[in-house]
MOPAC internal coordinates of N, CA, C and O (Angstrom, degrees):
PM7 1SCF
backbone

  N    0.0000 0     0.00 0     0.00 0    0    0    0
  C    1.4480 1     0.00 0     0.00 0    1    0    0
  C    1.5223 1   108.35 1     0.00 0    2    1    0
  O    1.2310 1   114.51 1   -44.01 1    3    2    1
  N    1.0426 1   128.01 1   135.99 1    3    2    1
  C    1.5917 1   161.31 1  -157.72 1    5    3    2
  C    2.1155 1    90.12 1   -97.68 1    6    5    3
  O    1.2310 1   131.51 1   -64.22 1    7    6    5
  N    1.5067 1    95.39 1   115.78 1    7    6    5
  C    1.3943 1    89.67 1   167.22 1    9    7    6
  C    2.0009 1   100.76 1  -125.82 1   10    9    7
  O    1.2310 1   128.34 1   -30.47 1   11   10    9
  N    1.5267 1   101.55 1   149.53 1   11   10    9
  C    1.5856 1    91.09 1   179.13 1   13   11   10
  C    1.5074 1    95.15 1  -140.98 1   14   13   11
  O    1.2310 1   120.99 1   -12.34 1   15   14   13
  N    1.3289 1   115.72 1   167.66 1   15   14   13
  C    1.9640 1   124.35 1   175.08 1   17   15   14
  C    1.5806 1    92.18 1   -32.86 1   18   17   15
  O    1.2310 1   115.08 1   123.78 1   19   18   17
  N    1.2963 1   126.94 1   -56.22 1   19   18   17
  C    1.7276 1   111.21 1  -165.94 1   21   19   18
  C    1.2137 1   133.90 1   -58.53 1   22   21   19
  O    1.2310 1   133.35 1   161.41 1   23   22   21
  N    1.5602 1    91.81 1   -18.59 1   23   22   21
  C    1.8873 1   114.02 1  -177.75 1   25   23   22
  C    1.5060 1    88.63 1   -60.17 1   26   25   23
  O    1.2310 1   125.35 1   117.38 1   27   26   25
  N    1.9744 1   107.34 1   -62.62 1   27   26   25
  C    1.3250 1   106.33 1  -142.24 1   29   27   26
  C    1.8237 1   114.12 1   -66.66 1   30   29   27
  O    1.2310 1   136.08 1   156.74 1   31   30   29
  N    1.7306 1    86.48 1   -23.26 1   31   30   29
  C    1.6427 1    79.31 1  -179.58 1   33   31   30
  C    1.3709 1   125.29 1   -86.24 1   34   33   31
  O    1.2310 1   123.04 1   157.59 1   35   34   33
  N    1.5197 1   111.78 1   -22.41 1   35   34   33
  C    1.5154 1   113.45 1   156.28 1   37   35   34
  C    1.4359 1   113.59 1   -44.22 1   38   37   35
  O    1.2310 1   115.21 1    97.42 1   39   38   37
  N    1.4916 1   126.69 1   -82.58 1   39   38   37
  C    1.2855 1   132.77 1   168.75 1   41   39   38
  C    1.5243 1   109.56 1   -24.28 1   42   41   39
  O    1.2310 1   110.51 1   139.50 1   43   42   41
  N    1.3855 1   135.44 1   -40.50 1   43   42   41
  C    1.7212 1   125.22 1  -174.55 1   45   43   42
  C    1.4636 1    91.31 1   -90.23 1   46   45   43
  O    1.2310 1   106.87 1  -169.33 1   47   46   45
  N    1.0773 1   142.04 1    10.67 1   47   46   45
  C    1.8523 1   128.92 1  -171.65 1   49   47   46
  C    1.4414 1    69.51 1  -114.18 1   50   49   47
  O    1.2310 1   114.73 1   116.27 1   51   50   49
  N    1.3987 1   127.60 1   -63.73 1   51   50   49
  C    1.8446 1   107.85 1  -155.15 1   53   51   50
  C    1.4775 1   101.23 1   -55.90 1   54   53   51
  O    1.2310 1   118.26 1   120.87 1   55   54   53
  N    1.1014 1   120.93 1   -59.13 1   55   54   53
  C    1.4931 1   129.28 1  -163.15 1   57   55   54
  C    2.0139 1    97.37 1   -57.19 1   58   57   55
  O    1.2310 1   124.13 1   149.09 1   59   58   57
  N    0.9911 1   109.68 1   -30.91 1   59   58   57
  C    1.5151 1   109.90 1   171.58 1   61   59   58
  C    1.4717 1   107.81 1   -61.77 1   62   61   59
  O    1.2310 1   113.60 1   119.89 1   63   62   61
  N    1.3441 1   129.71 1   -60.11 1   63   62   61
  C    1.4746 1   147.12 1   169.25 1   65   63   62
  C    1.3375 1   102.22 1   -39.87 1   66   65   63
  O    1.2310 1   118.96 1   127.86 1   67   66   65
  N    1.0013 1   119.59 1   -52.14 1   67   66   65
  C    1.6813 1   125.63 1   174.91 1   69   67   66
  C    1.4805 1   120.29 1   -25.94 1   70   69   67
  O    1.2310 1   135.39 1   110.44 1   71   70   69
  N    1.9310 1    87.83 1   -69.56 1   71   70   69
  C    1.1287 1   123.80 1  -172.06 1   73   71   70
  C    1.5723 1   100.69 1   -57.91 1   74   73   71
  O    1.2310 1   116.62 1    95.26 1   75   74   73
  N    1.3893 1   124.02 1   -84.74 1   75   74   73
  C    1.0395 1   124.55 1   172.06 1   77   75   74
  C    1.3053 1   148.45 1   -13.44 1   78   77   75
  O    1.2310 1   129.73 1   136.40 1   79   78   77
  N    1.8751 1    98.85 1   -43.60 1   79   78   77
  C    1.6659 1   125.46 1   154.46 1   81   79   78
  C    1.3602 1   107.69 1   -41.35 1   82   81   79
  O    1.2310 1   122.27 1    95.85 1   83   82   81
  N    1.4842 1   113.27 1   -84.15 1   83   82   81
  C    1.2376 1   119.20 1  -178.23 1   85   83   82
  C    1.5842 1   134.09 1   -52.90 1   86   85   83
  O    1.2310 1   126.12 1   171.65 1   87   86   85
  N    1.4620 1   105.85 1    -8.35 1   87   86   85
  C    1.6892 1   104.53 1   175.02 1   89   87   86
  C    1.5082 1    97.31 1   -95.56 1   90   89   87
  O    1.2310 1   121.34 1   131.52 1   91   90   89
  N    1.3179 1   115.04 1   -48.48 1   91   90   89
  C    1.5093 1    90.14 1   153.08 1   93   91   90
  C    1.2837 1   162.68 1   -73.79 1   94   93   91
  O    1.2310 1   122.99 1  -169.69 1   95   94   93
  N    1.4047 1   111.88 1    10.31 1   95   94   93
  C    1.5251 1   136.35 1   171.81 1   97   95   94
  C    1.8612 1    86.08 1   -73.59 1   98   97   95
  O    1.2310 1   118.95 1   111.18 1   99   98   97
  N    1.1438 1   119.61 1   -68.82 1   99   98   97
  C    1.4337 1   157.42 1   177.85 1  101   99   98
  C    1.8358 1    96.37 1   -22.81 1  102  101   99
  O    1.2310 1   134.45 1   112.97 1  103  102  101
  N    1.0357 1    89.66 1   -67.03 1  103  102  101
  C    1.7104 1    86.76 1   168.75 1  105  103  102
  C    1.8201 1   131.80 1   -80.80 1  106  105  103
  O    1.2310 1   132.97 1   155.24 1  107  106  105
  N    1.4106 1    92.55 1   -24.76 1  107  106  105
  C    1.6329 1    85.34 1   179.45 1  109  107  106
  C    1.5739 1   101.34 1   -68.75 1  110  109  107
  O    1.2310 1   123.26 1   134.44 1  111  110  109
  N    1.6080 1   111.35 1   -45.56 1  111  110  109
  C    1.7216 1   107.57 1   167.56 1  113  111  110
  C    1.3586 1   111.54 1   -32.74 1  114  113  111
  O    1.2310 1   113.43 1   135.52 1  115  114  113
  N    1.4580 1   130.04 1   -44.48 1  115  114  113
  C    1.3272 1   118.76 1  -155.24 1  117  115  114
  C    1.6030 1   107.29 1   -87.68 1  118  117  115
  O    1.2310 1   127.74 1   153.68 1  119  118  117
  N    1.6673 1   102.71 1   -26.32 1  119  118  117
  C    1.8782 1   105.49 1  -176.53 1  121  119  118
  C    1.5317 1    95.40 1   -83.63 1  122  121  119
  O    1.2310 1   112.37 1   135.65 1  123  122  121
  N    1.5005 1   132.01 1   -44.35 1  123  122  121
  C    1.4487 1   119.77 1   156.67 1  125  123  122
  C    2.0662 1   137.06 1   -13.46 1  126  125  123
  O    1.2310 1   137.39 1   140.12 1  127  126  125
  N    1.8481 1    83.91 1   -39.88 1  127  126  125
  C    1.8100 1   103.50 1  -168.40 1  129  127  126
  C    1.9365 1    97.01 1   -91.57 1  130  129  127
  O    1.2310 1   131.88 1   146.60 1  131  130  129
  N    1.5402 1    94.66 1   -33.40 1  131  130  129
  C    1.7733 1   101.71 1  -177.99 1  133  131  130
  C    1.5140 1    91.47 1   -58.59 1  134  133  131
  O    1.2310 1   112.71 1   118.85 1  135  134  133
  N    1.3762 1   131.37 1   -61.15 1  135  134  133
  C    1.6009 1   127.79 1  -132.63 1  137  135  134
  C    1.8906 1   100.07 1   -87.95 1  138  137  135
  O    1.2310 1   127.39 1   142.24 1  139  138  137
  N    1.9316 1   103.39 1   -37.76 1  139  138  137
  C    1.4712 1    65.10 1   158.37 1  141  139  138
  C    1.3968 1   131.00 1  -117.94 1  142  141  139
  O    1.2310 1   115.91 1  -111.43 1  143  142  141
  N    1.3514 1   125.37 1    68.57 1  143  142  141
  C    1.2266 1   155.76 1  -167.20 1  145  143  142
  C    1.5690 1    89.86 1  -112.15 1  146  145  143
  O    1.2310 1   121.36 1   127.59 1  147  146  145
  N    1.3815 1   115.01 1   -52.41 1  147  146  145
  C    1.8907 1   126.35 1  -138.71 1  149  147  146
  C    1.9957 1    79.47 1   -97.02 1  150  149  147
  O    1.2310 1   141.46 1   -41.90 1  151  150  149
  N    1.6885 1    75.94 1   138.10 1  151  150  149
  C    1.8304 1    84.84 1  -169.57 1  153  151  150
  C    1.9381 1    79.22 1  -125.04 1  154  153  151
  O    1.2310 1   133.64 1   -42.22 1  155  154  153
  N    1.6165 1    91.24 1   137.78 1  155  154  153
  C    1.8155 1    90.57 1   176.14 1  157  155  154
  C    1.3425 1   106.52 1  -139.61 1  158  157  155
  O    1.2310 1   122.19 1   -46.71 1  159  158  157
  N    1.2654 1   113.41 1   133.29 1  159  158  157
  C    1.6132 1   123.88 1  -174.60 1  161  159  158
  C    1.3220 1   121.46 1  -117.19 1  162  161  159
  O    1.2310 1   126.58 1   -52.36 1  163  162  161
  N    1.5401 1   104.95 1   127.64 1  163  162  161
  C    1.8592 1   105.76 1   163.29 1  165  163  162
  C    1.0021 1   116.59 1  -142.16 1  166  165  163
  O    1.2310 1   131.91 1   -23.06 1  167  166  165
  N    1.4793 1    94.61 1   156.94 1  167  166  165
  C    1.3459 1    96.90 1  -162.15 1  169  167  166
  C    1.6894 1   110.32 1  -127.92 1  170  169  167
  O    1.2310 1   114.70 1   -21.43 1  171  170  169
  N    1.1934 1   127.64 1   158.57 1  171  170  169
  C    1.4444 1   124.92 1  -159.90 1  173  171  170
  C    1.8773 1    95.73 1  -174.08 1  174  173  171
  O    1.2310 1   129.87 1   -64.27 1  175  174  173
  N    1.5069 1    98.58 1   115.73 1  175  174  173
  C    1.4005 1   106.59 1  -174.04 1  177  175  174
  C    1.1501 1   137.89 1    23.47 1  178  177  175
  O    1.2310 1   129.17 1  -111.13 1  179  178  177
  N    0.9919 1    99.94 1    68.87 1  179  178  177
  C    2.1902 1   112.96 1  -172.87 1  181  179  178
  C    1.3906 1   121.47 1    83.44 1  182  181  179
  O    1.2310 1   124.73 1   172.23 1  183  182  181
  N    1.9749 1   108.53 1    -7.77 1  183  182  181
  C    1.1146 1   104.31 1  -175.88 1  185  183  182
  C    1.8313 1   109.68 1   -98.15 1  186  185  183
  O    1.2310 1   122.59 1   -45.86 1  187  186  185
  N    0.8431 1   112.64 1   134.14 1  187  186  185
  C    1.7599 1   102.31 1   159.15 1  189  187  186
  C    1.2481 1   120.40 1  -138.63 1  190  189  187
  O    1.2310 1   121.90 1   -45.07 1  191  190  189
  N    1.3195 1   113.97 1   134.93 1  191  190  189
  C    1.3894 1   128.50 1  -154.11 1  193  191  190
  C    1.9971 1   113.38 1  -110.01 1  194  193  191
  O    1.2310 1   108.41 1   -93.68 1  195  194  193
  N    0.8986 1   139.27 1    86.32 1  195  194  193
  C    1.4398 1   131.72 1   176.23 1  197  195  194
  C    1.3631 1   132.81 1   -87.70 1  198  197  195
  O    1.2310 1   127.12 1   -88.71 1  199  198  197
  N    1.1774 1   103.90 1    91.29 1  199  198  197
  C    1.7263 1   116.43 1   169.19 1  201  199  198
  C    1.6710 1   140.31 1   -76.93 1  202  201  199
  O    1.2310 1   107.02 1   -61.21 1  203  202  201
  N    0.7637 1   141.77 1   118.79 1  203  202  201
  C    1.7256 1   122.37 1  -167.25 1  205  203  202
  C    1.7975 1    90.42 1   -91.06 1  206  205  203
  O    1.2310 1   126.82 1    -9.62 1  207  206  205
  N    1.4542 1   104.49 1   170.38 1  207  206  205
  C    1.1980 1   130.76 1  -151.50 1  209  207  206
  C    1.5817 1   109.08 1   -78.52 1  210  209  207
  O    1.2310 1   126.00 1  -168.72 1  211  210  209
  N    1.2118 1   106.08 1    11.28 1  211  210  209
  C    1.6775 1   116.40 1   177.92 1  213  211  210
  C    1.8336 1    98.03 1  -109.20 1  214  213  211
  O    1.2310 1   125.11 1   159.54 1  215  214  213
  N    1.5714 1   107.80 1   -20.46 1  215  214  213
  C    1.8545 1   110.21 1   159.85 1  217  215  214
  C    1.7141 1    81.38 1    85.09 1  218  217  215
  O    1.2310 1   121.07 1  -148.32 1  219  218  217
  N    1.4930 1   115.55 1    31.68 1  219  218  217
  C    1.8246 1   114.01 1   152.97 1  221  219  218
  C    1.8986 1    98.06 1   -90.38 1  222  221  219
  O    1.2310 1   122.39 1   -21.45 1  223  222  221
  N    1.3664 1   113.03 1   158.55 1  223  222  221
  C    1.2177 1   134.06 1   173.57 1  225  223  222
  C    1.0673 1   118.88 1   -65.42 1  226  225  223
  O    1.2310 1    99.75 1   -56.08 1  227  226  225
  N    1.4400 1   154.19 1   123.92 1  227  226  225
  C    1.0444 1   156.14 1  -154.27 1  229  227  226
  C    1.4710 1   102.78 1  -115.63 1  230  229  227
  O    1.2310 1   123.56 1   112.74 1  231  230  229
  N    1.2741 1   110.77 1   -67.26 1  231  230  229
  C    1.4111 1   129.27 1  -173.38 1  233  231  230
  C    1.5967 1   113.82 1   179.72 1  234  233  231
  O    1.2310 1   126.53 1   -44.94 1  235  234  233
  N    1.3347 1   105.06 1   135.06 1  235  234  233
  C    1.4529 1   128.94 1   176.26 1  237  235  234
  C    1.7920 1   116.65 1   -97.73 1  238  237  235
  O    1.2310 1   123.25 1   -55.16 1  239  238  237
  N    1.1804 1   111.37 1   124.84 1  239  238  237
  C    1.6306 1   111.05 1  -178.28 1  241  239  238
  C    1.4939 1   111.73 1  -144.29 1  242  241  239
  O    1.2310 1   125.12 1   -56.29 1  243  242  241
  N    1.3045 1   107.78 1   123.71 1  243  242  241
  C    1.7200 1   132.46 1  -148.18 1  245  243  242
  C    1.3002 1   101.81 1  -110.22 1  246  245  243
  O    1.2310 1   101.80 1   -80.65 1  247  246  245
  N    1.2170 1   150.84 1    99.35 1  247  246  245
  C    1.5479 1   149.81 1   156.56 1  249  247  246
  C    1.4178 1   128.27 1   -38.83 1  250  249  247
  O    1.2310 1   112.62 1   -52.83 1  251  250  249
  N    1.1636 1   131.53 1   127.17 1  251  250  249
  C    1.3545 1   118.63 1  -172.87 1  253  251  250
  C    1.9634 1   114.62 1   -38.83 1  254  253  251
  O    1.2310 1   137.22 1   105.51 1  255  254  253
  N    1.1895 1    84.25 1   -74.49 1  255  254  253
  C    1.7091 1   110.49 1   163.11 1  257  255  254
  C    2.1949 1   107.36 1   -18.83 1  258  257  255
  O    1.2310 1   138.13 1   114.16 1  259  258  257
  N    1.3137 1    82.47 1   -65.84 1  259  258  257
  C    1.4546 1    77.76 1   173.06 1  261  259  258
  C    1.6544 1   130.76 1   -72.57 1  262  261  259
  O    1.2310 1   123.89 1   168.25 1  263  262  261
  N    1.0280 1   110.15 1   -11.75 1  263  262  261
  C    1.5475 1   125.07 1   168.23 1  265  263  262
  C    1.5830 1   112.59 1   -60.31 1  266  265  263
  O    1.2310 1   119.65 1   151.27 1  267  266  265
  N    1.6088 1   118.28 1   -28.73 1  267  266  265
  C    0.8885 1   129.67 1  -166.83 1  269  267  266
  C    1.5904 1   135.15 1   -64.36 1  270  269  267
  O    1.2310 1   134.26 1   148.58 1  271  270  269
  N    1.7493 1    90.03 1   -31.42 1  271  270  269
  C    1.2613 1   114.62 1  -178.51 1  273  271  270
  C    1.4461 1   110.26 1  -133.68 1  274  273  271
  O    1.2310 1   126.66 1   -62.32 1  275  274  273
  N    1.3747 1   104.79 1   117.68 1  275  274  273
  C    1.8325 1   117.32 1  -157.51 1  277  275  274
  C    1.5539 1    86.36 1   -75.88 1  278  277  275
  O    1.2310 1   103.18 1    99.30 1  279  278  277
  N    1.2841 1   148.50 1   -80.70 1  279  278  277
  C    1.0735 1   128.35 1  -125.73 1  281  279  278
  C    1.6509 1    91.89 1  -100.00 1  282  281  279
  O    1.2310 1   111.86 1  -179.88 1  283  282  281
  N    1.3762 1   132.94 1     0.12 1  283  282  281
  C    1.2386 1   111.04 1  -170.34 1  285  283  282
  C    1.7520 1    90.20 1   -99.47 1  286  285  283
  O    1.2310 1   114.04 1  -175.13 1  287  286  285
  N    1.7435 1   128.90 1     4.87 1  287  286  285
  C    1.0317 1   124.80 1  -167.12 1  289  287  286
  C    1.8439 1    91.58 1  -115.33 1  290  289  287
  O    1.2310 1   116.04 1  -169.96 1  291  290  289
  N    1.0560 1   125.12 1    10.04 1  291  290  289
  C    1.4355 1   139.02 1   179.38 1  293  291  290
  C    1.6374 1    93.68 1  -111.27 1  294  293  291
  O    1.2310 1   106.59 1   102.10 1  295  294  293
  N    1.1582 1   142.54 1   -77.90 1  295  294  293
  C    1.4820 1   106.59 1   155.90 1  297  295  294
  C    1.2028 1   142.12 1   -65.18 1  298  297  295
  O    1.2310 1   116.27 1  -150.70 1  299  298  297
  N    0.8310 1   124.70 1    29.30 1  299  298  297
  C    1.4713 1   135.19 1   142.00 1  301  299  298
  C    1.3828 1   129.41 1   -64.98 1  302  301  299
  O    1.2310 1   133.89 1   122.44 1  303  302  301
  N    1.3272 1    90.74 1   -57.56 1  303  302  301
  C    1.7956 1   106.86 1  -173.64 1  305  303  302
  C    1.8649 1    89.61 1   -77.09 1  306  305  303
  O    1.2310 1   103.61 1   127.50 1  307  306  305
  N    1.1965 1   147.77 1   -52.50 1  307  306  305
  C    1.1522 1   145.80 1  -161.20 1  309  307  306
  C    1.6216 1   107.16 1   -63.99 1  310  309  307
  O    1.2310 1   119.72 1   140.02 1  311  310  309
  N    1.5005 1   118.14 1   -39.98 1  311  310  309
  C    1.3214 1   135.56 1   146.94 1  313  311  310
  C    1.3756 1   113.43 1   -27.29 1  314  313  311
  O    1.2310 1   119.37 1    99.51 1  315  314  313
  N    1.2697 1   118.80 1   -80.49 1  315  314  313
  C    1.4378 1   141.76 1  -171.09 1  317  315  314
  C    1.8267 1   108.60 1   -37.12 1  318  317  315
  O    1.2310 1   134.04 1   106.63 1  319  318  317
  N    1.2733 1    90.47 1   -73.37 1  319  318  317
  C    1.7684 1   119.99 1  -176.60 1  321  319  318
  C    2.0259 1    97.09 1   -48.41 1  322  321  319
  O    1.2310 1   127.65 1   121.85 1  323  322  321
  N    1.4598 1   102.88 1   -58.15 1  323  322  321
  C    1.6736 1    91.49 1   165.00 1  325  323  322
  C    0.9215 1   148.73 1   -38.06 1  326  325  323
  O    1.2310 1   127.99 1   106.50 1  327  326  325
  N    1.6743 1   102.21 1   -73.50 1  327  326  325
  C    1.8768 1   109.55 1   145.60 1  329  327  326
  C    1.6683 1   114.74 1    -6.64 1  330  329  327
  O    1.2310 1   129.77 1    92.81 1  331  330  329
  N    1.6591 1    98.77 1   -87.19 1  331  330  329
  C    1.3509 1   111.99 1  -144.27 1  333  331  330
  C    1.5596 1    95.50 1   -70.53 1  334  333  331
  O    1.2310 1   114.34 1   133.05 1  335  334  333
  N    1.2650 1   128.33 1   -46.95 1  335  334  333
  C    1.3474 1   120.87 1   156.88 1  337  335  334
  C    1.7448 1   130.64 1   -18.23 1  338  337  335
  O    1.2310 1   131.60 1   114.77 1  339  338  337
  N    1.6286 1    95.22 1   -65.23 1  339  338  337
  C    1.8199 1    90.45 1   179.70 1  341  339  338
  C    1.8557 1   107.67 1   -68.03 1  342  341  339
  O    1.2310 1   135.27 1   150.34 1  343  342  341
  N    1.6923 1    88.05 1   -29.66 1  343  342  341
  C    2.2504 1    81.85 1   175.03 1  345  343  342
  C    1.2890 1   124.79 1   -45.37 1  346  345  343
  O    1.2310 1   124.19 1   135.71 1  347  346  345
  N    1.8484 1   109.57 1   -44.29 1  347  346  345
  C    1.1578 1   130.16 1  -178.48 1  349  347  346
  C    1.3975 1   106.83 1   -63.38 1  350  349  347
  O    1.2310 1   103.82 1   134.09 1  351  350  349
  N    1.6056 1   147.40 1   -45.91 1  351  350  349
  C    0.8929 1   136.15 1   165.37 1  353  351  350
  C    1.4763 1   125.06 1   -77.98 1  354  353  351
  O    1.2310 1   117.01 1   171.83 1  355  354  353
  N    0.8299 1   123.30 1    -8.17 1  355  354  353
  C    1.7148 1   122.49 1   162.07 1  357  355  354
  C    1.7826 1   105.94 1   -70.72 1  358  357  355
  O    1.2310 1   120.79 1   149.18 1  359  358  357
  N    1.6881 1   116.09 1   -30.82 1  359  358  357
  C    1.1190 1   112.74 1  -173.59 1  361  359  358
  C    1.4761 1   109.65 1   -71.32 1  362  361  359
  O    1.2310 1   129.84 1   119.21 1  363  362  361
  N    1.1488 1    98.64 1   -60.79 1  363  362  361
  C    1.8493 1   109.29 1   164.22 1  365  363  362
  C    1.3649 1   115.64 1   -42.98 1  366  365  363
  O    1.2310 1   113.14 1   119.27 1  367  366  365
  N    1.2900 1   130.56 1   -60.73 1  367  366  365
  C    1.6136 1   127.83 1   164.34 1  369  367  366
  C    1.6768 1   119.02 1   -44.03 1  370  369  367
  O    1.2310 1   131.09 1   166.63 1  371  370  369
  N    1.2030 1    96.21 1   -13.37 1  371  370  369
  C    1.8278 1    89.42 1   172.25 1  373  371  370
  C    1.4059 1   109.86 1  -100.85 1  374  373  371
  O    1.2310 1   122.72 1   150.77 1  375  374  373
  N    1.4422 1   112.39 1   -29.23 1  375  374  373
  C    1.5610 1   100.87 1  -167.17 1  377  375  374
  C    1.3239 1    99.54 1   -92.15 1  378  377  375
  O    1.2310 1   115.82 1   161.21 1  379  378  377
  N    1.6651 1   125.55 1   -18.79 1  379  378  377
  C    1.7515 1   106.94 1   166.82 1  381  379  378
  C    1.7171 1   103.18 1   -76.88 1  382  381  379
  O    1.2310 1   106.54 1   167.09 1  383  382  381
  N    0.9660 1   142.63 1   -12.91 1  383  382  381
  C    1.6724 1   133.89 1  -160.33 1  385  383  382
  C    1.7805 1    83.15 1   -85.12 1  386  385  383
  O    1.2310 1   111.25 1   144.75 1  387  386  385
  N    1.2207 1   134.07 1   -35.25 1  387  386  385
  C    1.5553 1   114.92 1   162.22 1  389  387  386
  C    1.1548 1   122.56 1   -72.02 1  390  389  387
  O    1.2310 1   105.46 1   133.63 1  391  390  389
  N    1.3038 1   144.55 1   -46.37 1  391  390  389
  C    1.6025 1   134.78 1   163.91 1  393  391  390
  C    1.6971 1   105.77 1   -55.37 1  394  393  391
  O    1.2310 1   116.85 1   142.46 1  395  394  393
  N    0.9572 1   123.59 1   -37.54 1  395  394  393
  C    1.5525 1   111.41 1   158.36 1  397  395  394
  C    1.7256 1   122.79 1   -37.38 1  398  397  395
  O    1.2310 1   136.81 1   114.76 1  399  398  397
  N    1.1606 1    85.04 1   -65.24 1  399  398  397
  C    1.5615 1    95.49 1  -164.10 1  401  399  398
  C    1.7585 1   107.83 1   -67.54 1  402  401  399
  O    1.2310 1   122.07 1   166.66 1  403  402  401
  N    1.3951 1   113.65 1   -13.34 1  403  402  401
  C    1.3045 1   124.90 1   173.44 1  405  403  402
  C    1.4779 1   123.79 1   -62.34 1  406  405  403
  O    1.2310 1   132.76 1   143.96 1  407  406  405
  N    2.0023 1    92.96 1   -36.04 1  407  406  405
  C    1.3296 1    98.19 1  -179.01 1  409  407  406
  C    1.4872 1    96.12 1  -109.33 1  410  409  407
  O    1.2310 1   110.46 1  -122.27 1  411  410  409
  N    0.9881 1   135.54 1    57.73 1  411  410  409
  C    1.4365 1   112.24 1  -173.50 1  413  411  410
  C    1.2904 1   142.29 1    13.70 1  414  413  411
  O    1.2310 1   123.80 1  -142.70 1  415  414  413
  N    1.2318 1   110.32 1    37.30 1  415  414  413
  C    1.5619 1   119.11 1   153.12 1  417  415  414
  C    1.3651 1   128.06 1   -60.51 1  418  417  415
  O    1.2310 1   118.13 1   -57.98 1  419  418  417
  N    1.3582 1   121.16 1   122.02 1  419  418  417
  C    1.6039 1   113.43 1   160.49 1  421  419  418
  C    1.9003 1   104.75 1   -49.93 1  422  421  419
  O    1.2310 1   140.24 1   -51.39 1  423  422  421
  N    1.5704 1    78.35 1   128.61 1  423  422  421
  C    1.7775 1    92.99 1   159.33 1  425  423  422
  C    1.5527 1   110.25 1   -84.59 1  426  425  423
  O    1.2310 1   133.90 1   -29.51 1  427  426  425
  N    1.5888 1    90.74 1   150.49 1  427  426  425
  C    1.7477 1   109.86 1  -171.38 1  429  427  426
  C    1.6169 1    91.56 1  -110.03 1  430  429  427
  O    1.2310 1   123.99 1   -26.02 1  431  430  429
  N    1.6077 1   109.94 1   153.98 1  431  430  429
  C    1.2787 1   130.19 1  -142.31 1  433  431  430
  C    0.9989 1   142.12 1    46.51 1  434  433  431
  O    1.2310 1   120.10 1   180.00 1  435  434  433

């Protein structure tokens, strides 16, 4: 087999790609361990709702007061879960917009 400069620099761009793959596998693991680490809470008339940053359930906590009134305690909780939901993705949207910018990716939005 015939090797020439194009072999070698093809072969160092894949093996670069390689590399690259895996430091970023390497980090999404690590913003994966941040998000559900990150516990986020809101709260909206007696209700408060806690999700960690992967948007699993943490814990739900109901006020007497708010028990009181079924549908104004049904938006509440629908309230709540929103909030902490868009928090959770703004949190995640910040810690990938740095592994982005690491690899030079255009950021989306």
């Amino acid at each position: 087999m015939c090797y020439n400069a194009a072999t070698k620099i093809t072969s160092k761009t894949m093996f670069d790609k390689a590399k690259n793959l895996y430091k970023l596998q390497k980090q999404a693991r690590d913003i994966k361990g941040k998000l559900k680490n990150t516990h986020i809470e809101a709260e909206q008339d007696g209700v408060i709702v806690v999700i960690n940053g992967e948007q699993e359930v943490i814990s739900i906590k109901i006020s007497d007061e708010a028990m009181q009134n079924k549908n104004r305690l049904e938006s509440s909780i629908e309230k709540c879960f929103n909030k902490a939901i868009k928090k959770s993705q703004q949190i995640g949207a910040e810690l990938m917009k740095d592994v982005m910018g690491d690899f030079n990716m255009p950021q989306m939005g």
